[in-house]
N, C-alpha and C positions, 0 to 999 in steps of 0.2 A: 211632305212625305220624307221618312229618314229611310237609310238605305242600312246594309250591313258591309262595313269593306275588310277586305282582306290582305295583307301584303305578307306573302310570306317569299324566302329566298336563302342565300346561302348565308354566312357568317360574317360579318364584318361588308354588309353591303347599303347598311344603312337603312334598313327597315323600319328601326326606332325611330329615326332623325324623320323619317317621311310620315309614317304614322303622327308622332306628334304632331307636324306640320298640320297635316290635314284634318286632323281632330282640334286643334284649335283653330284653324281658321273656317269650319264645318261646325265649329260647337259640339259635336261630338265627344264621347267618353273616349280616350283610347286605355287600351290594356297590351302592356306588354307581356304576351305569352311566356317569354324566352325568362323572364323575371322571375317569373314562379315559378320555374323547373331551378335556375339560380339558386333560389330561396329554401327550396326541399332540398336543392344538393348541401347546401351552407347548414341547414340543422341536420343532415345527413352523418356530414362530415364532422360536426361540432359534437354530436352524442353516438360516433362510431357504429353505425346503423350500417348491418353488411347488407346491402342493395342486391343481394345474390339469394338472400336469404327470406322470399314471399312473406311469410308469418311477422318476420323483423319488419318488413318494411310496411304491410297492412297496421304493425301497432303501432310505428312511429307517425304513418301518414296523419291517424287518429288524435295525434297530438298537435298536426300543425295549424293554425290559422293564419291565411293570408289574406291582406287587404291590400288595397290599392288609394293611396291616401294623397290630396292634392297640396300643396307644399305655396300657400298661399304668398308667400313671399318670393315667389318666380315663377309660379304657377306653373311647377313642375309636378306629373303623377310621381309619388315615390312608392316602392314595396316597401309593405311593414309584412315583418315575420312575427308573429306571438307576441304584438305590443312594441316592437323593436324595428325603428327604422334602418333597413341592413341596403338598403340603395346604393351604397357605396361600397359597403364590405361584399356584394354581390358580385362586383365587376372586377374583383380581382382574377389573376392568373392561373392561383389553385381553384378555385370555382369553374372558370373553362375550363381547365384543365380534366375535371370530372363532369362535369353536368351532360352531356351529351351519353355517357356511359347511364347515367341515370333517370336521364329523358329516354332510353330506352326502355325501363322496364316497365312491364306492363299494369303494372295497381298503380305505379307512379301517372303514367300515362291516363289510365282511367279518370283518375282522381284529380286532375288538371282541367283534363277537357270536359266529367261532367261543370267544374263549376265557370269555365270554358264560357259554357254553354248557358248556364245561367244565368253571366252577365250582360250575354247580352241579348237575352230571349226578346228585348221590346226593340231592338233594332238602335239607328244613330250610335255606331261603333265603329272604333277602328282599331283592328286588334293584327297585329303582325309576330310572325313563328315560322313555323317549318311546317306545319299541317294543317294550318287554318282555312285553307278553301280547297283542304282535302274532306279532312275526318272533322272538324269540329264546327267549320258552315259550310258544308258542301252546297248549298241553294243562294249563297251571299250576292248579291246585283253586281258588285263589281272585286274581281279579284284579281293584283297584280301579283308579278312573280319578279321579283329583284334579282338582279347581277352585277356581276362586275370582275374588272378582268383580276386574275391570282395576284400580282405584283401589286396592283392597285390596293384590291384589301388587306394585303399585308402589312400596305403603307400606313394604311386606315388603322390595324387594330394595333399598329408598335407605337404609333402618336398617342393613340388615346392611352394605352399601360404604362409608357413610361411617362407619364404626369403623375400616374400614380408610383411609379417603382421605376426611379430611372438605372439600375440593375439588369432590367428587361433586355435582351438581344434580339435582334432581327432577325436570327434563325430560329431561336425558340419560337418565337412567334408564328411563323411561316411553317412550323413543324407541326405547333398547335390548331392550327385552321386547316393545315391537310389531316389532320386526323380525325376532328369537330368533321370535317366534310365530308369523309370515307363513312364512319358512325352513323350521322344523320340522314346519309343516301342508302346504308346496306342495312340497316336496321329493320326485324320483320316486326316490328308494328310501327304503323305511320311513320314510312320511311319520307324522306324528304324529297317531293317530286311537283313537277307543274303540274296545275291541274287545267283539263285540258280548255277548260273554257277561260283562263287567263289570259294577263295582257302580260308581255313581259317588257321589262324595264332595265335596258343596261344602262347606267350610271356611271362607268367609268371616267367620263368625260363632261358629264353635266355638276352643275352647281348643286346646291340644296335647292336655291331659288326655281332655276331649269326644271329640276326632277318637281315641285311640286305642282310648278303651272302646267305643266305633263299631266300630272293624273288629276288636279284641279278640271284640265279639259272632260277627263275620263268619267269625272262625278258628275259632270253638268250631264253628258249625252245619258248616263244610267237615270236620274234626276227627268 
């Protein structure tokens, strides 16, 4: 029997890093939700698409194809945008810096979570976001809710940016995740909240190792 699981939580809590875990050591698909909102803000912002402007943003959506492609030499999922692996160019600064202004609006929204949904209508997923075991598997067997304390994710997302842009400051950063997390909490569609039959997960203080034999327990009792 496969199940559907869910990890959704704040910003920089490591949802991805647990999701992957778990989906390969489950054999599971995972899908990173947070990639494909990424991906629309990056062609967004690449052909000047005003996100405020419904009709603009119903024709661009029209335009994009996304897939989720396995990267057989590390057997990493990467996002492909329109033929174009952008997995890297995703993660930058300017991208978080909008995506959450973008992950709000609502064709955007729609247009996520129907194909959301799609992926993983046969079950054996693991898909982590901000609204997955609210609005897009509300019935999922197991759904965590991830945490961790402010200072901690701060620490988390200024190591991972300046690898790429060591330019990057640690108040920028710290500026960028309280506003990522005001955004994704006061937003009126599929705002970012526990849902209530979750398990919640703080991490501040656990390994990768820790957190996964944690919800590894959590699959066997759903299982």
């Amino acid at each position: 029997m496969k199940i559907t699981i869910t990890i959704d939580g704040w910003s920089s809590c490591g949802k991805s890093t647990l999701a992957r875990q778990l989906a390969r050591e489950l054999h599971y698909v995972y899908i990173d939700s947070g990639a494909m909102y990424r991906a629309i803000t990056l062609y967004f912002l690449r052909n000047h698409v005003d996100w405020t402007n419904p009709d603009a943003v119903e024709q661009a959506l029209a335009r994009i194809k996304l897939e989720f492609v396995t990267n057989h030499k590390n057997g990493q999922t990467e996002t492909w945008l329109n033929g174009e692996n952008v997995e890297y160019v995703i993660r930058d600064l300017v991208i978080a810096e909008k995506v959450s202004e973008v992950a709000s609006v609502k064709e955007v929204r729609d247009f996520a979570v129907s194909r959301q949904q799609e992926m993983g209508k046969n079950k054996g997923i693991v898909m982590d976001g901000r609204d997955i075991g609210t609005v897009v598997f509300p019935h999922a067997e197991l759904k965590i809710f991830m945490t961790a304390d402010e200072s901690v994710r701060v620490r988390r997302r200024y190591k991972e940016l300046y690898e790429k842009n060591p330019n990057v400051t640690l108040e920028e950063v710290k500026q960028n995740l309280a506003r990522r997390d005001y955004i994704d909490s006061h937003r009126a569609i599929s705002p970012l909240r526990q849902a209530e039959d979750a398990i919640v997960l703080d991490n501040s203080h656990l390994t990768m190792r820790e957190q996964l034999e944690i919800a590894q327990h959590w699959v066997k009792e759903r299982l």
